[in-house]
C-alpha positions as CSV (number, residue, x, y, z in Angstrom):
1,X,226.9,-0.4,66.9
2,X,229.4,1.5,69.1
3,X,229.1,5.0,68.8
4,X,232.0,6.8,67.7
5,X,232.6,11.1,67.8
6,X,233.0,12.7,64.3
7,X,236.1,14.3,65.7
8,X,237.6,10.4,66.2
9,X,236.2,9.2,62.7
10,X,237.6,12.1,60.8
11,X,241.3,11.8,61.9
12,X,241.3,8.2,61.7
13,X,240.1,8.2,58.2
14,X,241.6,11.6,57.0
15,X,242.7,10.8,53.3
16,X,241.0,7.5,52.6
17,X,238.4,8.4,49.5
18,X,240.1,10.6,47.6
19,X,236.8,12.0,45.4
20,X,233.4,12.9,46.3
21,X,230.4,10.3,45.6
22,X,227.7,10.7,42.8
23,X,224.4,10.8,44.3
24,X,223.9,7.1,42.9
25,X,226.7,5.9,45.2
26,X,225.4,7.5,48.0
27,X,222.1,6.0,47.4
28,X,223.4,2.8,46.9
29,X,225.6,3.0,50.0
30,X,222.0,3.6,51.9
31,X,220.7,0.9,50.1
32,X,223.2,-1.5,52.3
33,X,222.6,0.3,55.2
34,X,219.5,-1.6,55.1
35,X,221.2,-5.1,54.5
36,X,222.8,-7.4,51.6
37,X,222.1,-6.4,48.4
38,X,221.7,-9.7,45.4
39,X,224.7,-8.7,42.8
40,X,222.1,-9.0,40.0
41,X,220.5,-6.4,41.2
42,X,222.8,-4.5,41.3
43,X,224.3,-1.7,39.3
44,X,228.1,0.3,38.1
45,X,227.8,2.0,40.8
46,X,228.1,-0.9,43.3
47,X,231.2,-1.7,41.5
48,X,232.5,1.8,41.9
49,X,231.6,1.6,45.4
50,X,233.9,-1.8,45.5
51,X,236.8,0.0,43.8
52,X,237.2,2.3,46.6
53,X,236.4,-0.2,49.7
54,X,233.1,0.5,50.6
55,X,231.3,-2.2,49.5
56,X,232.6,-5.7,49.0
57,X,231.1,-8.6,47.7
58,X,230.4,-11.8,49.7
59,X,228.9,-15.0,48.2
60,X,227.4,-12.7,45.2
61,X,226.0,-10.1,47.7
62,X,227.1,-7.0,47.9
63,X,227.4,-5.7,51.8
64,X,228.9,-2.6,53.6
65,X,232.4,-2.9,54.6
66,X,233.6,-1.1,58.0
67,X,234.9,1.8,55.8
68,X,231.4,1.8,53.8
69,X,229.7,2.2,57.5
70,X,231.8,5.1,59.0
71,X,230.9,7.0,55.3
72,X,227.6,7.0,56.0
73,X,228.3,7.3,60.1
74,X,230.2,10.5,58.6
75,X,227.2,12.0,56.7
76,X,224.3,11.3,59.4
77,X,226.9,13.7,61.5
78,X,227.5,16.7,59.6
79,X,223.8,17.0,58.6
């Protein structure tokens, strides 16, 4: 994965989820990190996580878009 500076993420992205993730989302967002997840496992908040682009479903597996990996790119930086 090409590694890209906080400073380039943020102003590429600025303005592109406009609320703040529960703590399920987030977990479910690391959840993908970690590969596919089957859709019957899954839950609401995968479908939240849809609605606003960072998951996306692919032959009934939900997977992290490019927007879904730069969120959690954007958290391992301001730790």
């Amino acid at each position: 994965m090409k590694q890209v500076k906080y400073t380039e993420v943020t102003s590429a992205h600025r303005g592109w989820l406009r609320r703040l993730l529960s703590a399920h989302e987030i977990a479910a967002l690391l959840m993908l990190a970690c590969g596919p997840v089957d859709s019957t496992a899954a839950t609401a908040d995968f479908l939240a996580l849809q609605e606003v682009g960072l998951v996306s479903m692919v032959n009934e597996r939900f997977s992290l878009t490019d927007a879904g990996s730069t969120y959690l790119h954007l958290l391992r930086e301001r730790r």
